[in-house]
Phi, psi and omega in degrees: 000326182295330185286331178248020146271348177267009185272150171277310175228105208254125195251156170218170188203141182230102192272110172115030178297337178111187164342271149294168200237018194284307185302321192300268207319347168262345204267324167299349206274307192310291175302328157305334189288318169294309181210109167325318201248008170289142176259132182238168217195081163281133208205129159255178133248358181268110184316315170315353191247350172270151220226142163302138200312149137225129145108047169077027201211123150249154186256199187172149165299137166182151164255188154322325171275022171041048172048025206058320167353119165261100189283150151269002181182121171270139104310124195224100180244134175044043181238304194295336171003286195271014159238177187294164193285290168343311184282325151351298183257017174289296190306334193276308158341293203302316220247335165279348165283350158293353211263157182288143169310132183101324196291139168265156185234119174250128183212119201218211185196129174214166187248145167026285184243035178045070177253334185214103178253164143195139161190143217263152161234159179211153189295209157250026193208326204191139167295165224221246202260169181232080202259140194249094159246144219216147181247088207314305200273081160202331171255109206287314188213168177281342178266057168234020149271028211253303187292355178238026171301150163286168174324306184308354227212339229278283203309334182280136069243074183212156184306143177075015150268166180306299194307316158304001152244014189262307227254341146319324164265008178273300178302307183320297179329306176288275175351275201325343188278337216306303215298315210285020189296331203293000213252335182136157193271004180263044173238292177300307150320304186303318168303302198307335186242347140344312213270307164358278166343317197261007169244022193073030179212156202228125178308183159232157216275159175199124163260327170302134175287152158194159202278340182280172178245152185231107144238139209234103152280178183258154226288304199321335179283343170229351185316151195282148195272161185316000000 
């Protein structure tokens, strides 16, 4: 958020909207509550799918090359899906040289209603952390978020890889937490990731309440191995 509240004309871009225009209007409707003067940029490649602006949100034809835009901040949601494991970092590559110095890349995977997020963020330079969220009452455990790994990571979730062992230890976690389910799954979360250290992975601190359970690792904790 600090890269579009310190911009003097702070842009933002939602790559891949889809069908509808409903994630841009809503993720500007999110950022104006935060930084008032942003501007967003909804970006298709199916022409057929760009819309006239609304409600202050313009739409556009773009790829990875973000339309030429130099954004302070991407959304990349459910777009790298539908490509190859291979291709991941040429696409990340394309769209961090757009990006304004300071600016971030959110690139991820959800289901429908956003109930099972993931997604990775990066810099101009480098993926930065790796985070997983869940909406306790629609999901039982953590690893039924396996199926919404981003593209970089999807494929990785088989033994000895990292990532397939952050979310065996995130289940492992949870099972140990089971006394504290009567008390709520933000309970149980919060035990789960006490425990998190002594399975080998370490959260990054988060203070903010949310209604969903979250944990955010550092890229290096999951990156695939050579």
């Amino acid at each position: 958020m600090t890269a579009l509240s310190e911009a003097t004309t702070p842009l933002a871009v939602d790559l891949g909207y889809g069908a509808r225009p409903d994630t841009a209007l809503e993720l500007a409707a999110r950022l104006r509550a935060k930084v008032p003067a942003v501007h967003l940029v909804g970006l298709e490649i199916d022409p057929a799918r760009v819309v006239p602006p609304q409600e202050g949100v313009r739409f556009a034809v773009g790829g990875f090359e973000l339309a030429g835009l130099r954004p302070h901040l991407v959304r990349a949601f459910n777009v790298l899906r539908q490509y190859d494991e291979s291709q991941v970092p040429a696409a990340w590559s394309r769209m961090q040289r757009q990006l304004t110095p300071g600016g971030f890349i959110v690139e991820g995977t959800c289901d429908e209603l956003g109930r099972r997020c993931c997604w990775i963020l990066l810099d101009e330079h480098r993926p930065l952390t790796f985070t997983l969220a869940w909406d306790p009452l629609h999901s039982s455990r953590p690893s039924d978020l396996a199926e919404r790994l981003p593209k970089a990571l999807i494929h990785r979730n088989v033994p000895g890889e990292p990532v397939h062992q952050l979310i065996r230890a995130l289940d492992r976690c949870w099972d140990i937490a089971a006394p504290l389910a009567p008390f709520g799954p933000r309970q149980r979360w919060i035990r789960t990731l006490e425990l998190l250290p002594d399975n080998g992975f370490h959260a990054l601190p988060d203070r903010r309440r949310h209604r969903d359970n979250i944990v955010t690792v550092p890229w290096e904790q999951v990156a695939p191995n050579p």
